[in-house]
N, C-alpha and C positions, 0 to 999 in steps of 0.2 A: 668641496672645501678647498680653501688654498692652501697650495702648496708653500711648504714653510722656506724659507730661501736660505737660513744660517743659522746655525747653531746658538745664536743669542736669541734669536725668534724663537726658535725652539726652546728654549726656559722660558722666554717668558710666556709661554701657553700653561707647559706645566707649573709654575709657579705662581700663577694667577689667582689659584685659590688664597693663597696669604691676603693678596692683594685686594681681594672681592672681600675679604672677611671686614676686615675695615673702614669698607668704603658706606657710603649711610643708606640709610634704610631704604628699600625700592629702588636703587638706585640702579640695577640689575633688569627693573624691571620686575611685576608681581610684587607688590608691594607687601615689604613683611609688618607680620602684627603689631600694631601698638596695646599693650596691656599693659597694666597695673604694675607688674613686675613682670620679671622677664620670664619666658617658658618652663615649663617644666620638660625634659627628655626621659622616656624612656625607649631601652634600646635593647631590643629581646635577639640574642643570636643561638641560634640552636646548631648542632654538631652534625655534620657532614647530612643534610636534609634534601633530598633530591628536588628537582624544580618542579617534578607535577607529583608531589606529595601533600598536597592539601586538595583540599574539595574545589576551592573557587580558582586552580591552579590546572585542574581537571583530574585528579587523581578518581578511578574508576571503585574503590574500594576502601578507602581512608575517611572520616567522618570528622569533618575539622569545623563546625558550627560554629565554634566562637570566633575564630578568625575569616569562615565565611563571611560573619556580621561586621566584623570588624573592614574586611574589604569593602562589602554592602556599603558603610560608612565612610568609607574612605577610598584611595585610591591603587590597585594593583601598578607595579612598576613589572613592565616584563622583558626588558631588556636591561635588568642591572645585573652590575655584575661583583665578584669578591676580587682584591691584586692579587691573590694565590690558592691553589688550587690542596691545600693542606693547613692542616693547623695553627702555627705558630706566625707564620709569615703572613696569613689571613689577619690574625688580631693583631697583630704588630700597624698594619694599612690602619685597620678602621680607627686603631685609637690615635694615630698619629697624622694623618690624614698623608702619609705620603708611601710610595712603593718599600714593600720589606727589603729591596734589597739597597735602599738609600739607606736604611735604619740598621742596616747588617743583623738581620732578624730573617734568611731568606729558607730558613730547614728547621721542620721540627727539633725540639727542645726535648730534650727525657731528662730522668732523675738525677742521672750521673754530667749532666750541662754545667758547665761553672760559665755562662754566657747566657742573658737576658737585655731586656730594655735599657739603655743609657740612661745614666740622670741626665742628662745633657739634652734626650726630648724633651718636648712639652707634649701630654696629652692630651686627650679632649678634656678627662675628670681634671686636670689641673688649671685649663683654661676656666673653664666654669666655676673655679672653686674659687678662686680669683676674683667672680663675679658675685660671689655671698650665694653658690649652690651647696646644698647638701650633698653629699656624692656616697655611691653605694655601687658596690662589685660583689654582685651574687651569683657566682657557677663557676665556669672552669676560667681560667687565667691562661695559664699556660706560653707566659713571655717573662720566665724563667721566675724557679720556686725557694731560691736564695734571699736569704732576708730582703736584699738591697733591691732584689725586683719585682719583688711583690705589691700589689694594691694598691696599701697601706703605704708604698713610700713615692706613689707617681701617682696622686691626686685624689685618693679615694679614703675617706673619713673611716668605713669598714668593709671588710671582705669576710663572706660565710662562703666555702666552695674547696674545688680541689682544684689544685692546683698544675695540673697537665690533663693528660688525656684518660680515662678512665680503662684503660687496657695498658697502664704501665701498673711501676708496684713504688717503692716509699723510698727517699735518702736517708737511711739508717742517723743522719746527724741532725735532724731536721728539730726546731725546739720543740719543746710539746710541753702542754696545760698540766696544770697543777690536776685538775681535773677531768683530762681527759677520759674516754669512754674507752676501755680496752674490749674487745670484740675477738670472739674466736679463738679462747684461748690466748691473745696475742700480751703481752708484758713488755715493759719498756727495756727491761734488759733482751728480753727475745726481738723485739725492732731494730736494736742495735748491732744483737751478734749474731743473731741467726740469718739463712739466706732470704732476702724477700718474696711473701708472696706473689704467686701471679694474680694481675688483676687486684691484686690489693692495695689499692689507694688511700693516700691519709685528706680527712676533711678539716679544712681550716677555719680558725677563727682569728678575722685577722693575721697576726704572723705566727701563731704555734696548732701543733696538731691538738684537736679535741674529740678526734673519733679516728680510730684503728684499729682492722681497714673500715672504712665507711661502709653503710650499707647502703648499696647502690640502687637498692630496691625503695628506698625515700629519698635520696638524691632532688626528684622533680618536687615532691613535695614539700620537702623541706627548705627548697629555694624559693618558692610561690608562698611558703607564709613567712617568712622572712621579709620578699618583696612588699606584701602586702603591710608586715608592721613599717618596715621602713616610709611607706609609700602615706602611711596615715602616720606619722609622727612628725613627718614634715610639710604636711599638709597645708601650713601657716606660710613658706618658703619654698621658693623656688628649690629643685631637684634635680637629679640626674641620677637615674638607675640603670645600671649597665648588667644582663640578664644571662649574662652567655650559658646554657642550659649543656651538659653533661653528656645528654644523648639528643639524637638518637646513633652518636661513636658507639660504634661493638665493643665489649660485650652490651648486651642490648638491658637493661631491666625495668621495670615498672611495677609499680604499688599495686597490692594487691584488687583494689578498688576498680582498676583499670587494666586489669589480665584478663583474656579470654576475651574481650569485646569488641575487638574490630576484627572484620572481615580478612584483614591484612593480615593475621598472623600478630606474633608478637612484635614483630616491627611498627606495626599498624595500632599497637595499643600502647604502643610508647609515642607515637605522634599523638595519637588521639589524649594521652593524657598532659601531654607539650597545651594542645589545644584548652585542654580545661583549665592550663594554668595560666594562657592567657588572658581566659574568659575570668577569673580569679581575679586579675591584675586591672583589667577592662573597668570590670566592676565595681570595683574599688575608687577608682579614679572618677565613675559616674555619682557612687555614691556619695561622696566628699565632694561633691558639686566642681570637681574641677580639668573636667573633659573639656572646656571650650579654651582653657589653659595647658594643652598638655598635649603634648608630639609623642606618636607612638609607632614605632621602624619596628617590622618584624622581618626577619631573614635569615642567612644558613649562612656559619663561613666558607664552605665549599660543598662541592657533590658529594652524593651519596657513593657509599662501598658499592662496588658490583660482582665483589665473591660469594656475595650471599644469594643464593637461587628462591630461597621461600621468604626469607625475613628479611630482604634489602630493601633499599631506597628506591626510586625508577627519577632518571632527568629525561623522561621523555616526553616530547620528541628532540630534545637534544643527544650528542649523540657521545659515548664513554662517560666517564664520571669522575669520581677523587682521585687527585694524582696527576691529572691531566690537564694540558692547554688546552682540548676542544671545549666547548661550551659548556657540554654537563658536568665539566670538573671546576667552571667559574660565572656560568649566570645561575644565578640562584633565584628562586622565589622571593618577591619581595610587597609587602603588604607596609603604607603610611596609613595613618591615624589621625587624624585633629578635628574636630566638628567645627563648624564653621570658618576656619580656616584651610585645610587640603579638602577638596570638591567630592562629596561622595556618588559613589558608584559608579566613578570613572576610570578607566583603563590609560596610564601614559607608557607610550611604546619608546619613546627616546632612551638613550643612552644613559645611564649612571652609572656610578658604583661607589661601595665605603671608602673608597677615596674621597667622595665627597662629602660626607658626613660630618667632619672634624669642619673645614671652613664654614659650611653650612649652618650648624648649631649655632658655630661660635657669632656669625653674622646675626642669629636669630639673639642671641642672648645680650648680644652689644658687647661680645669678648672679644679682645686683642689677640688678633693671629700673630703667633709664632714668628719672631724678624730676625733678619741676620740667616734665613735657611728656605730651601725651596719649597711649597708644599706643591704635593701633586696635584690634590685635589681642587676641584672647585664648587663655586656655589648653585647649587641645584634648585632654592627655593623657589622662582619660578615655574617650577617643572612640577615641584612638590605642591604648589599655589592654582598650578592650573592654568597658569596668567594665558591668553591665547598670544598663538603663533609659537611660544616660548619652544625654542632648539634647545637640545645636550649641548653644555658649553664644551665638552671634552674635543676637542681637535684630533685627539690619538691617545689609543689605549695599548699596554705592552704587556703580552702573558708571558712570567716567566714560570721557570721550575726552579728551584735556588737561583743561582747567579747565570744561569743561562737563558737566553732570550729566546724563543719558542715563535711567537708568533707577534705580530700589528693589526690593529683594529681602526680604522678612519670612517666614519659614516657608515654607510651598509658592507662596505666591503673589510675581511680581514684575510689575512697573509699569511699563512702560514710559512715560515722560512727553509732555505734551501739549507740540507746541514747533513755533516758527516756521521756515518756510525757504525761501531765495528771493528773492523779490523785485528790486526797483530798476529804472531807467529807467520810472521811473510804475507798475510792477507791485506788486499786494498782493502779500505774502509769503506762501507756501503754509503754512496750519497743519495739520497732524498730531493729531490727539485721543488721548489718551492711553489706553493697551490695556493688560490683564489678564491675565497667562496663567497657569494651573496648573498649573505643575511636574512636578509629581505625577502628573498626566492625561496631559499634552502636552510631554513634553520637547522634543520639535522646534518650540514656540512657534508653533503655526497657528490658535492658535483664541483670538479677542478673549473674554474672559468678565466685561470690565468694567461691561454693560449690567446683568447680573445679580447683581451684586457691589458694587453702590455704596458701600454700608461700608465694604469692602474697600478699593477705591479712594481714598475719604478717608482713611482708615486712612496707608496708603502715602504720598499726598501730605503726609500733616502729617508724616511722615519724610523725605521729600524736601524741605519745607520748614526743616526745622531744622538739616539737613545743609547747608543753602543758607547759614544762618547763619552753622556750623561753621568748613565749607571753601571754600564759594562754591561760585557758578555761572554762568560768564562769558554764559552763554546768557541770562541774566539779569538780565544786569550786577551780580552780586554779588560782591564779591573774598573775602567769608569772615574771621571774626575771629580766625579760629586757627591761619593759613599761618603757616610758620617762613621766612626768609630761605634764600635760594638761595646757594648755593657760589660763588663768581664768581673770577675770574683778575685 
């Protein structure tokens, strides 16, 4: 790859995806669909899912048949990857198409957060809605639960789901339904005065509570027939269903339909029941005759937990998981969907991630990218098309953890960065030398190749260095010239 010579070169790599979004059809190269009307999206993200937790992913014990068929049909991606390696900062990328910490979105969000998404993005459901899509947000949110940044006010027609992580508990101020379903003894006066439960999360309709606490034990299923009436009511019109599923985040639960049957433990029958609500949704779209119209992303916003010894996730052969820059905290499993359009039974090893998603779609649907702002991402559909020869357009990918930069990614090689840690009460700070790994050779990241690579190395660091400019690097002390303002209450 070449090396990028100035910081103006360097935006205009990452900003390219704006740029691809509007440019015309095929023009990329893979030439996109001409139909009738424009696609329909669905886009299923499931909660901290390890990379080899599914059957066609090689998981030894997990029994994921509808999304086997669905890869059968379609194409496994096995080098994509999520911009962060935890909750909030994850769905912040995919809907906005660019790094959380340009969106000032870079740390999980809890109840007590008076800070969510800007009006001032644009997201993918607003791009498309633009376009005369239906739009539909069914599962966890979690890019702040304040009227102003929920769903319902950044591009989405309705929202059924809860609204953070299912291991917090409620903001006692939160509006609630005339009708709501009190659960466990709970009363609207006790929501308000009493201490919140643990793990008791409130389920939304739209912008007011309708069930408190939820029972998490129908969470999956209650999201999949929701999906499914949505998904047949606008079956006359283009769509965008955005799925993001509940678990499998700990605390772990599943319907009683789907207890006790996978080999896995209960972790394993909360994927396995993931699987049957894809094969739900699959179905649905074949049976309404409109699978040869209809894009279908399955993926995880980050790694799996790895506290849990019987009932966790596994990113193996990647190596740590949630939480982290190695790989198992951010390449994720990732399964496309289109008949006749993405090539079935095909395996692409290039680069991606939900950064590119947002210019992607919007390219696919004939939407206007976001102007006046950088988007990270870029457009993938050649890659997703099959087109041959077609390269990852990504030039350079950046792990952070909030506002600090972690590691670089360029072709096969990534960097892990040299950095301080430690210290105080008179102690020097431990420093870290910065390590090389080849991808390619070593996807489980065991072997330093920096000593023999020093090119390479510099290579990387002057990526890492301009990105320091870009977005900053608290580790640094850099705050970055190109963060957008934070959504605030």
């Amino acid at each position: 790859m070449a090396h990028m010579a100035n910081r103006r070169e360097f935006l205009g790599i990452v900003g390219a995806g704006a740029a691809a979004a509007a440019l015309p059809r095929g023009a990329l190269g893979g030439e996109a669909p001409a139909a009738q009307r424009p696609p329909n999206f669905i886009l299923i993200f499931t909660d901290d899912q390890g990379y080899q937790d599914l059957g066609c992913f090689g998981s030894p014990d997990i029994a994921t048949p509808c999304i086997d068929k669905m890869a059968a049909e379609g194409t496994r991606f096995t080098d994509f990857h999520v911009a962060a390696p935890v909750c909030t900062p994850s769905r912040a990328a995919l809907l906005t198409g660019c790094y959380p910490q340009r969106v000032c979105l870079p740390n999980v969000l809890f109840p007590g957060s008076k800070v969510g998404i800007s009006d001032k993005e644009t997201t993918l459901a607003e791009l498309l809605k633009a376009r005369g899509y239906a739009t539909a947000c069914i599962g966890k949110w979690h890019l702040g639960h304040l009227p102003q940044f929920l769903p319902t006010r950044h591009g989405f027609d309705s929202y059924l789901g809860i609204p953070y992580s299912n291991d917090m508990t409620v903001d006692p101020n939160m509006a609630v339904a005339d009708d709501v379903a009190w659960r466990d003894g709970m009363t609207l006066e006790k929501m308000r005065k009493e201490k919140p439960i643990r793990h008791g999360v409130p389920l939304f309709r739209d912008e007011k509570v309708i069930e408190y606490p939820a029972d998490q034990t129908q969470l999956t299923t209650r999201y999949t027939e929701e999906a499914v009436k949505f998904i047949t009511a606008n079956k006359e019109k283009p769509f965008f269903l955005y799925l993001p599923h509940s678990m499998p985040h700990i605390p772990l639960f599943v319907s009683d339909k789907h207890k006790g049957k996978s080999k896995r433990g209960l972790y394993g029958d909360v994927i396995e029941e993931i699987d049957w609500s894809t094969g739900q949704i699959l179905d649905t779209v074949r049976k309404l005759g409109l699978a040869e119209n209809t894009c279908v992303l399955f993926t995880s916003d980050n790694g799996p937990w790895l506290v849990m010894k019987q009932n966790g996730g596994s990113a193996l052969p990647l190596r740590d998981g949630k939480g982290t820059t190695w790989e198992g905290g951010m390449r994720e499993p990732c399964v496309m969907w289109w008949p006749g359009r993405i090539p079935a039974g095909k395996t692409c090893a290039e680069f991606a991630s939900t950064l590119d998603v947002l210019p992607t779609f919007a390219k696919l649907a004939g939407a206007e990218a976001p102007t006046g702002r950088i988007i990270d991402g870029r457009d993938i559909w050649p890659l997703m098309a099959g087109a041959p020869g077609a390269k990852s357009p990504t030039e350079a990918f950046f792990y952070y953890r909030s506002y600090g930069l972690e590691a670089v990614r360029s072709g096969k090689w990534k960097l892990r960065l040299a950095r301080k840690a430690g210290g105080g009460k008179g102690k020097a700070p431990r420093e870290t030398p910065a390590a090389l790994y080849d991808l390619d050779a070593d996807i489980s990241e065991k072997n330093d190749v920096a000593a023999a690579n020093p090119d390479v190395v510099k290579r990387l660091e002057d990526l890492a260095e301009r990105c320091r400019e870009d977005i900053g690097d608290a580790s640094r002390g850099m705050p970055g010239k190109n963060r957008r303002p934070c959504g605030t209450a």
